[in-house]
C-alpha positions as CSV (number, residue, x, y, z in Angstrom):
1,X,13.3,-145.5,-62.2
2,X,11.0,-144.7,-64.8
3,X,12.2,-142.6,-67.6
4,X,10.5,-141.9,-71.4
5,X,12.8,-141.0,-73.4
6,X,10.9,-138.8,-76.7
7,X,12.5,-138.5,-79.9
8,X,15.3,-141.8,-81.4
9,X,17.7,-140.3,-83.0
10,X,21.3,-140.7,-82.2
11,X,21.1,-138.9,-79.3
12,X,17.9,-140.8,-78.4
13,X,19.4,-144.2,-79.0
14,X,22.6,-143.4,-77.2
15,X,20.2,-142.7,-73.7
16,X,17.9,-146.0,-74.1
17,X,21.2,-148.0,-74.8
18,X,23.0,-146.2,-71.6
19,X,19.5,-146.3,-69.3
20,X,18.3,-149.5,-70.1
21,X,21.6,-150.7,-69.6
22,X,21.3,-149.6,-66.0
23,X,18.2,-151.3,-65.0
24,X,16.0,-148.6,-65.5
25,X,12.4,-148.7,-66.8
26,X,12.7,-147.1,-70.0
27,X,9.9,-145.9,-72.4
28,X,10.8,-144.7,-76.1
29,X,8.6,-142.7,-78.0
30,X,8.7,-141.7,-81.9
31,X,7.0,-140.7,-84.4
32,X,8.4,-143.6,-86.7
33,X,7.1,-146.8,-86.0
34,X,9.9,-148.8,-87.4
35,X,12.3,-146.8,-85.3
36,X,10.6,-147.7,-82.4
37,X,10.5,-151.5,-83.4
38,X,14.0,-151.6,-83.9
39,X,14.7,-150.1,-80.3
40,X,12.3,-152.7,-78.9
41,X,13.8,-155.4,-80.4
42,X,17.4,-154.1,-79.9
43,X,16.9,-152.9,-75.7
44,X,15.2,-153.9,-72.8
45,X,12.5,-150.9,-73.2
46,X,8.5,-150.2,-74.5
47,X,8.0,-148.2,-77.2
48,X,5.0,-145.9,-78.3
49,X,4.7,-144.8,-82.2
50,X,3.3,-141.7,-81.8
51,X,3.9,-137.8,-81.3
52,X,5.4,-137.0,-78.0
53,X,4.7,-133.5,-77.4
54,X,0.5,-134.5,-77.5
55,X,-0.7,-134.8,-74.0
56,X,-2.3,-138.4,-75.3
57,X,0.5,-140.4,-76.6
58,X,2.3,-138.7,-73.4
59,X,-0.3,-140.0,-70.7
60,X,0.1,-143.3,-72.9
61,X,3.7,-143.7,-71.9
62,X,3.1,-143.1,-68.6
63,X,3.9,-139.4,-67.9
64,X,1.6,-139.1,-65.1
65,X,3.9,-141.8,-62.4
66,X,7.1,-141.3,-64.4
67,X,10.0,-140.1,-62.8
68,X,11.9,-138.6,-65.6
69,X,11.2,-137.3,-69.1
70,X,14.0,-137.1,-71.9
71,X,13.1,-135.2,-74.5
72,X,15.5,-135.4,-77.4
73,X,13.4,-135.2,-81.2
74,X,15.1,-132.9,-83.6
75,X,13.1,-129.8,-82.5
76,X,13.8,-127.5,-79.8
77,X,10.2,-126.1,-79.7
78,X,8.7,-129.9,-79.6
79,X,11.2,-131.0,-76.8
80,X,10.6,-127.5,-74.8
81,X,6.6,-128.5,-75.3
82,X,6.9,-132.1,-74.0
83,X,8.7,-131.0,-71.3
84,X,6.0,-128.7,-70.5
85,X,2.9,-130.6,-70.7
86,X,4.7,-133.7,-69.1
87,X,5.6,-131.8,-66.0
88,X,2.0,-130.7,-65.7
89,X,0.9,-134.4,-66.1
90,X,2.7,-135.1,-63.2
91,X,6.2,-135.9,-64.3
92,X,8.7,-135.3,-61.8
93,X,12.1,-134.3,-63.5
94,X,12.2,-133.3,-67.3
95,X,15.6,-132.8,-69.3
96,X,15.4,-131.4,-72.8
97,X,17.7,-130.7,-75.3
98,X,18.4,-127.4,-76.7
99,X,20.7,-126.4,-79.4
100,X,19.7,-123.2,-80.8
101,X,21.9,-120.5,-80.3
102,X,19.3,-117.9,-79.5
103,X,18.2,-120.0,-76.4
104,X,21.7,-120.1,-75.4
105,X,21.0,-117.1,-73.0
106,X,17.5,-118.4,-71.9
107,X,18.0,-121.4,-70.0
108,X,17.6,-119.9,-66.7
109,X,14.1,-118.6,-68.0
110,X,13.1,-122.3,-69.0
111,X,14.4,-124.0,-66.2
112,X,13.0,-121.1,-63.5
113,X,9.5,-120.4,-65.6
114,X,9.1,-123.5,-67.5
115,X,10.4,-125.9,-64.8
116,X,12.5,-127.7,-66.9
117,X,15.1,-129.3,-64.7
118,X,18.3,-129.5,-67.2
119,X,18.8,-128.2,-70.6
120,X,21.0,-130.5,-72.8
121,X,23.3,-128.6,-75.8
122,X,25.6,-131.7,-77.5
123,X,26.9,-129.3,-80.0
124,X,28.3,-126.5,-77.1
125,X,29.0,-129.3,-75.1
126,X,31.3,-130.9,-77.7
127,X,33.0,-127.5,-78.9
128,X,33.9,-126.9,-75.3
129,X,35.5,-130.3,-75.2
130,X,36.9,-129.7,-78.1
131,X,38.2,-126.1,-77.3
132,X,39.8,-127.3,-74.0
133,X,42.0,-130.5,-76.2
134,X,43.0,-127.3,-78.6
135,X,44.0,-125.6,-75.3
136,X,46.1,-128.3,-74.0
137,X,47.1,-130.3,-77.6
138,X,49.5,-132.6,-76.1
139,X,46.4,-135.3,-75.7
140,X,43.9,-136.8,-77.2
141,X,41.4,-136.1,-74.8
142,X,40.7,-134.0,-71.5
143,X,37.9,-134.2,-69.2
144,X,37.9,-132.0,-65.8
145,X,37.0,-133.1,-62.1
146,X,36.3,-131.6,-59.2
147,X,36.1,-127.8,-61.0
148,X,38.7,-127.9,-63.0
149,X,41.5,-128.9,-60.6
150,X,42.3,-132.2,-61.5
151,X,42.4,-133.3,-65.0
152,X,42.4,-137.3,-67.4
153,X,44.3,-136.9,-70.1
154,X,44.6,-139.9,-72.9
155,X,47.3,-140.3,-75.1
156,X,48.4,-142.5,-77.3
157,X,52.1,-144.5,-76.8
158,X,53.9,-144.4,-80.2
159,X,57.5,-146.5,-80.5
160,X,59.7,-143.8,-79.2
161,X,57.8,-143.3,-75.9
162,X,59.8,-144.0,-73.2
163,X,57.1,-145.5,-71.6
164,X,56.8,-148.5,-73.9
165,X,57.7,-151.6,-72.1
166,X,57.8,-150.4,-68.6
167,X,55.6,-151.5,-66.2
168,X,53.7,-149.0,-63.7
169,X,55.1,-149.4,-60.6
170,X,58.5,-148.4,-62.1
171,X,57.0,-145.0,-63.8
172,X,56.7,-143.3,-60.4
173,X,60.0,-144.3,-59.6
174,X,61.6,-143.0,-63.2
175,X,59.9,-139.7,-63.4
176,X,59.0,-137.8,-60.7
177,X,55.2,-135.8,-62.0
178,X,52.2,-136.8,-59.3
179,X,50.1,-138.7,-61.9
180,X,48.0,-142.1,-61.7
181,X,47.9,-143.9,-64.7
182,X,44.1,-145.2,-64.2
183,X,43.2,-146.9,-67.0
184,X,44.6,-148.8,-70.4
185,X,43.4,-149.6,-74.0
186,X,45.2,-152.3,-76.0
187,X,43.0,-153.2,-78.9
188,X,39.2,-153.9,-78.3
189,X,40.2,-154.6,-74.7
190,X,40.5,-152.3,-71.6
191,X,42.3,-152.5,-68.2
192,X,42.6,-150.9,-65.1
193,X,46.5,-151.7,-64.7
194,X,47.6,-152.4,-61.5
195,X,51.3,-152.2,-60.5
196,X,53.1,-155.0,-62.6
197,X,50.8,-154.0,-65.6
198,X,53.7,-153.3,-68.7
199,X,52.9,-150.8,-71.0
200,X,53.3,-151.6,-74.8
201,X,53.0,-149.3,-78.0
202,X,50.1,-148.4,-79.1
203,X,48.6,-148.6,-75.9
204,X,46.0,-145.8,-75.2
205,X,46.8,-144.8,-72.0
206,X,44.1,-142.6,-68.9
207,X,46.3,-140.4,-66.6
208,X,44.9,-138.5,-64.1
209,X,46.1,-135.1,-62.5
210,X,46.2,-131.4,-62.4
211,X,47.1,-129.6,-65.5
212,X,50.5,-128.9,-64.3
213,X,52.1,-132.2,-63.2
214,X,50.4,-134.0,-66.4
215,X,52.5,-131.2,-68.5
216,X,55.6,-131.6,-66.6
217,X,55.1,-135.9,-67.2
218,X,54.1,-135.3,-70.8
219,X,56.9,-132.9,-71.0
220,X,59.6,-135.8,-69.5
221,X,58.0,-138.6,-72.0
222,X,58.6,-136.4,-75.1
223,X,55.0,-136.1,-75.7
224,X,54.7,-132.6,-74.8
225,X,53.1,-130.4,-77.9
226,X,53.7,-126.2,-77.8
227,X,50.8,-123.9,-77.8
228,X,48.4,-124.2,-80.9
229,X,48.2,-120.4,-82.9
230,X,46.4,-120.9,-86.0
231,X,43.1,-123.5,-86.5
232,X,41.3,-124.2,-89.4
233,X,37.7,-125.2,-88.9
234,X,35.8,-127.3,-91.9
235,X,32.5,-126.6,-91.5
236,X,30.0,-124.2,-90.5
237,X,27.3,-126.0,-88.4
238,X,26.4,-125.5,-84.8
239,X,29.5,-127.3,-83.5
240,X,31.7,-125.2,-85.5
241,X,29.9,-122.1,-84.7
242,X,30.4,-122.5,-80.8
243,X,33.8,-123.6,-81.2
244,X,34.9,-120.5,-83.2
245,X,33.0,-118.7,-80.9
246,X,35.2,-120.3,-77.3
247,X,38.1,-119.9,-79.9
248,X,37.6,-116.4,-81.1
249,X,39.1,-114.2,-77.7
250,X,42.5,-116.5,-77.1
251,X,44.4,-114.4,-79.4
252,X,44.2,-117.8,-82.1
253,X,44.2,-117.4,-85.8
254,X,40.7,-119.4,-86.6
255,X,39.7,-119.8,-90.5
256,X,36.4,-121.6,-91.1
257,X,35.1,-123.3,-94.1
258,X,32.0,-123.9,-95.4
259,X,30.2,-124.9,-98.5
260,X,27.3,-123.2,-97.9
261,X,27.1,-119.3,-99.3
262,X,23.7,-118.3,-97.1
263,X,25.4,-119.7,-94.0
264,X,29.2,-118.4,-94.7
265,X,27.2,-115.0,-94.7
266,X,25.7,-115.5,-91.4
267,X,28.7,-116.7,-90.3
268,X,30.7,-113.4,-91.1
269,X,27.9,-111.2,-89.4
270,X,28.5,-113.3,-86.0
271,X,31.9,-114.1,-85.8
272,X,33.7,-111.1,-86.7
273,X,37.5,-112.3,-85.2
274,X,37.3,-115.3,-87.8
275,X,38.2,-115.6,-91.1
276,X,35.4,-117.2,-93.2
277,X,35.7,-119.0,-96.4
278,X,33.1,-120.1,-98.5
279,X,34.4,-123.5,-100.1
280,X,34.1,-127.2,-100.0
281,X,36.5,-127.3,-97.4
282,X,36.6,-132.1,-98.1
283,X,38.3,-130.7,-101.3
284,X,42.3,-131.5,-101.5
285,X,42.7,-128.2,-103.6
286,X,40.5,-126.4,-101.3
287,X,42.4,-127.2,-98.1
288,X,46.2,-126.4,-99.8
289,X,44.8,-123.5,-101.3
290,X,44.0,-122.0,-97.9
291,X,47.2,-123.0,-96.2
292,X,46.5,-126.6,-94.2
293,X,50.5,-126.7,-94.3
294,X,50.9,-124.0,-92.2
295,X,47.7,-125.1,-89.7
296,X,48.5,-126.0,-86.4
297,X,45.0,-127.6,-85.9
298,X,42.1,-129.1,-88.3
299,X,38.7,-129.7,-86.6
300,X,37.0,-131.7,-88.7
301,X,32.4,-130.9,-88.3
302,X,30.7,-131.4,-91.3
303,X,27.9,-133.5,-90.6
304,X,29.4,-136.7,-92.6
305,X,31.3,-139.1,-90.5
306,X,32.8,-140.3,-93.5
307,X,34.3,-136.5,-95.2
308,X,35.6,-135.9,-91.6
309,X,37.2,-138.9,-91.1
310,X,38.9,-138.5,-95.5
311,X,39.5,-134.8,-94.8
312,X,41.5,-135.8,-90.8
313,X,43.7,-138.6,-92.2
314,X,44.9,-136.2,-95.4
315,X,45.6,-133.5,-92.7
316,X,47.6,-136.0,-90.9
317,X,49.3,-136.9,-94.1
318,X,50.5,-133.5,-93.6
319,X,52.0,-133.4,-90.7
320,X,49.6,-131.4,-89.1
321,X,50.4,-131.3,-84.9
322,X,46.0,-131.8,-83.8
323,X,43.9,-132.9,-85.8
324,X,40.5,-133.7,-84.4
325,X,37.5,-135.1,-86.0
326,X,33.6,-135.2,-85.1
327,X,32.0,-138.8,-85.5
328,X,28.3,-140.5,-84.9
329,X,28.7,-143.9,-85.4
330,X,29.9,-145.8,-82.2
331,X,31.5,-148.2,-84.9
332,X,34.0,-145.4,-85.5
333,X,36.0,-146.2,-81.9
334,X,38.1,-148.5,-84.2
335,X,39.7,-145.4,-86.0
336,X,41.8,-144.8,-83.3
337,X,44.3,-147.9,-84.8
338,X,44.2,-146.6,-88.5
339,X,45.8,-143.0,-86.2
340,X,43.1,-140.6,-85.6
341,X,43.4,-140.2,-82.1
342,X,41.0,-138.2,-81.1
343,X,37.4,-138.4,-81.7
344,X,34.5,-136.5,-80.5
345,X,30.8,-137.6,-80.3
346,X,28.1,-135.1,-79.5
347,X,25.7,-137.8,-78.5
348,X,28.5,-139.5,-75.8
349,X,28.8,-136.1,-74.9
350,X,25.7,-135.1,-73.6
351,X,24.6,-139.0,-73.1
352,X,27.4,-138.8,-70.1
353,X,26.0,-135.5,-69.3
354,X,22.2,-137.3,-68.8
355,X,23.7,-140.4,-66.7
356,X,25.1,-138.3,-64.1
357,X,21.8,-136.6,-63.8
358,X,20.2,-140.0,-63.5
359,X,22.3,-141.6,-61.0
360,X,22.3,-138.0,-58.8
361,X,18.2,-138.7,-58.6
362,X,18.6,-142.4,-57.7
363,X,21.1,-141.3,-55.1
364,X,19.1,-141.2,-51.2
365,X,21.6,-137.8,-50.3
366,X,20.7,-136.4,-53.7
367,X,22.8,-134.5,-56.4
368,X,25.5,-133.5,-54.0
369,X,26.7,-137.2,-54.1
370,X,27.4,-138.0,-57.4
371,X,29.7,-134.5,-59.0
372,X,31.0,-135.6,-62.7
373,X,30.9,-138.9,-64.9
374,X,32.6,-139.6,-68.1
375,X,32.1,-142.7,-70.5
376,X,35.1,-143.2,-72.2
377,X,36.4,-145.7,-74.5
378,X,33.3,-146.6,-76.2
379,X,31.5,-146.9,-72.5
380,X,33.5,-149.5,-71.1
381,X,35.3,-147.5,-68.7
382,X,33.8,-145.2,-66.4
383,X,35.3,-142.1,-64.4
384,X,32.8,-140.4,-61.7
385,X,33.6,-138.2,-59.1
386,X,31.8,-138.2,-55.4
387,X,31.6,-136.2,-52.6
388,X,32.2,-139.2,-49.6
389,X,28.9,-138.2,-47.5
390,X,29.2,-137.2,-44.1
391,X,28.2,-141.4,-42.9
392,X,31.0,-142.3,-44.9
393,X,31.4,-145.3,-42.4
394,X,35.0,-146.4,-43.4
395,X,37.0,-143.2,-42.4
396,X,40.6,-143.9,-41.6
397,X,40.4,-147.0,-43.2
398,X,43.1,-147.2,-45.7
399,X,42.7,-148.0,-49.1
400,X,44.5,-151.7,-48.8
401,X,42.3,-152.2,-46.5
402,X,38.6,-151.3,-48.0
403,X,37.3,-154.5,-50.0
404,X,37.7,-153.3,-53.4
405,X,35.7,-154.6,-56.3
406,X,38.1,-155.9,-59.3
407,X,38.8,-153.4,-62.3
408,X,38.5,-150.3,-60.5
409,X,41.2,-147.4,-59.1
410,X,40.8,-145.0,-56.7
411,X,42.2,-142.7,-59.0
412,X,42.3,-139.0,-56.9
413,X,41.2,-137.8,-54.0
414,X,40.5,-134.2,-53.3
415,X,41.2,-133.0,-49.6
416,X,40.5,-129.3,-48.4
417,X,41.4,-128.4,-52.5
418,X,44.6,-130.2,-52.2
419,X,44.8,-133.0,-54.7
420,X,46.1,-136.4,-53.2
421,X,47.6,-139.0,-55.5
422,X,46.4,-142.0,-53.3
423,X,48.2,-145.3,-52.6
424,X,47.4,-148.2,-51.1
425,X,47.8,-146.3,-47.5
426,X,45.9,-143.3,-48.6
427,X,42.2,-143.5,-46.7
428,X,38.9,-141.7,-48.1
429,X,37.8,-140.0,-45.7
430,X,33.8,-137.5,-45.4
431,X,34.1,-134.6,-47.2
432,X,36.6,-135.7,-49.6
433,X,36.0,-135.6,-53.2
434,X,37.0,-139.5,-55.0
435,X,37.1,-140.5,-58.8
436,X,37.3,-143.9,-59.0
437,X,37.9,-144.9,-62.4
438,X,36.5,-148.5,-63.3
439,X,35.8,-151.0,-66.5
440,X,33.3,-153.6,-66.3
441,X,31.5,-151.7,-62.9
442,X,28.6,-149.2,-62.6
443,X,29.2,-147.2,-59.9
444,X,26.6,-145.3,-59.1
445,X,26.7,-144.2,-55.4
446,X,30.7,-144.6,-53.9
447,X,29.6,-147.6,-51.5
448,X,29.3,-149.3,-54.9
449,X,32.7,-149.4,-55.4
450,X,32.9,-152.3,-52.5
451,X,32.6,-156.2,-53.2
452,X,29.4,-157.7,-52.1
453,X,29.7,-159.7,-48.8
């Protein structure tokens, strides 16, 4: 497929390193030539130094045959333009990404008027993520299939988990939740653990399930947390605007701090169920002066990887149940061993967001096939949800049976809105929902999920 992709920052980057990946013929375009070297040099793509919302440097890149614009430069006026002139150029799809706040309620108008096919927010995407792991604190992350009824949970086995040292085919056995345990981190290395796989600490372990039977197995394993009441929010940006805002009608106590006097002011004027303080909330004095002791959760959003990362570690010094903390650089997967479990990026965010899209268009039965797709683990594992099409042609044929590639689990299959925990005699059948869960594999239509020959 081809795909320009206009504007290299990190959210830029993160698509060319995903898209090229995939085979696709990427185009980059910025206005900083030694940007766009460096992505030449670094990925499989052609760049253009120029300005991608002018209808020249567009027809340069190929607008006029492409299949796909990104647009992702710092501006939402410049990436709402590009989209614009590209579609009349003859581009076929267009995403762009939008994080105002006062576009929020116009992205029907741009998509209906504008014919812009997806608008992209990484910063409400992220604070939803976020707000769902404050909802559900037991885990380090959560992401949601097939609308919310089943759920893949990570968490992380300390020593005293019961689950240390047992291997999967006895934990069905020992406790008696409907979960799949689909996929396992030890190190730098992943798995997709089949039956005699043994669990050790420190694993970071992928279950998968609806909310209530991965409560009821984190509530038998002793990792069970109760409900978070009060959150404390360091800093004010976008991200920690939209998260107080999804936070702000659950009855939670939410304090938010920020450094900046102009913004704590607009803050106060929008969010009028949350406390706001005006303070360097990376200061030690600043944080026990405002009660982190008594915080349930920290959410840490200033737009410095490395205060977050200072100002999460000090709150887990103090014992503090969820701690969660906002990070750019892909480097940062390591901090999960120093114990900050739970990361969020907004470029993986909406990068996931973007692949879907692109595999739905490649897809011959179109976006009906391909329902939800999460990176996780740094990209090496990958969890997408399918509709089975309607020529499925291996109904009734059990899963033992199918032809399986290597490193990859049927991990759930949704039947009629009942959730099925498959084994080996389950079948997949047309109609179904299926999220496979896989490391090492693209799957990008479900007959990929078969070995070749």
């Amino acid at each position: 497929m081809n795909i320009i992709i206009v504007g290299m920052g990190k959210l830029g980057m993160t698509l060319t390193s995903q898209l090229s990946g995939e085979n696709h013929d990427v185009v980059v375009v910025d206005i900083n030539g030694s940007v766009v070297t460096n992505t030449v040099d670094s990925y499989d793509v052609m760049g253009i130094c120029g300005n991608g919302s002018t209808v020249e440097i567009l027809r340069e890149a190929g607008a006029k045959k492409a299949k796909l614009l990104i647009a992702c430069t710092g501006s939402d006026e410049l990436n709402i333009l590009c989209c614009t002139f590209a579609k009349n150029l003859g581009t076929e799809y267009t995403i762009a990404r939008v994080r105002n706040p006062d576009y929020a309620t116009q992205t029907q108008f741009l998509r209906e008027k504008i014919g812009i096919n997806m608008i992209v927010n990484p910063e409400y995407e992220t604070a939803n993520e976020i707000s769902r792991i404050i909802r559900f604190p037991s885990v380090a992350s959560l992401d949601s299939f097939a609308r919310g009824k089943v759920e893949m949970a990570r968490i992380v086995l300390h020593s005293d988990n019961p689950l240390c040292d047992m291997q999967i085919s006895e934990i069905r056995k020992k406790f008696k939740a409907n979960v799949i345990i689909c996929a396992v981190q030890r190190g730098n290395s992943v798995y997709i653990p089949g039956g005699k796989f043994e669990l050790k600490r420190e694993d970071s372990i992928n279950i998968t399930g609806t909310r209530t039977e991965i409560s009821t197995f984190l509530k038998q394993t002793g990792v069970y947390k109760h409900r978070i009441k009060n959150v404390m929010i360091i800093g004010g940006g976008k991200i920690g605007f939209y998260l107080s805002e999804l936070l702000s009608d659950t009855s939670r106590n939410i304090k938010l701090i920020d450094s900046d006097p102009a913004r704590c002011h607009d803050l106060t004027n929008a969010l009028t169920d949350v406390s706001i303080i005006c303070g360097d909330g990376t200061d030690q004095a600043i944080l026990d002066e405002q009660g982190l002791d008594n915080q349930d959760a920290l959410v840490a959003l200033t737009g410095i990887d490395e205060e977050n990362i200072v100002v999460s570690l000090y709150a887990e010094s103090k014992n503090v149940k969820k701690v969660i903390a906002k990070v750019n650089r892909h480097s940062y997967s390591i901090l999960n061993n120093i114990g900050l479990e739970t990361l969020v990026s907004p470029q993986n965010v909406a990068g996931s967001l973007v692949t879907r899209y692109v595999r739905a268009l490649e897809n011959s039965s179109g976006s009906a096939n391909i329902q939800t797709l999460y990176k996780l683990v740094g990209g090496k594992i990958e969890a997408a949800e399918f509709i089975v099409p309607q020529n499925w042609a291996h109904n009734d044929e059990t899963i033992k049976e199918m032809n399986l590639k290597s490193n990859l689990i049927v991990a759930c299959i949704i039947r009629n809105g009942k959730v099925i925990y498959p084994n080996g005699d389950d079948c997949i059948n047309s109609g179904d929902n299926v999220v496979i869960v896989t490391a090492g594999n693209s799957i990008k239509e479900l007959h990929d999920i078969f070995k070749l020959g």
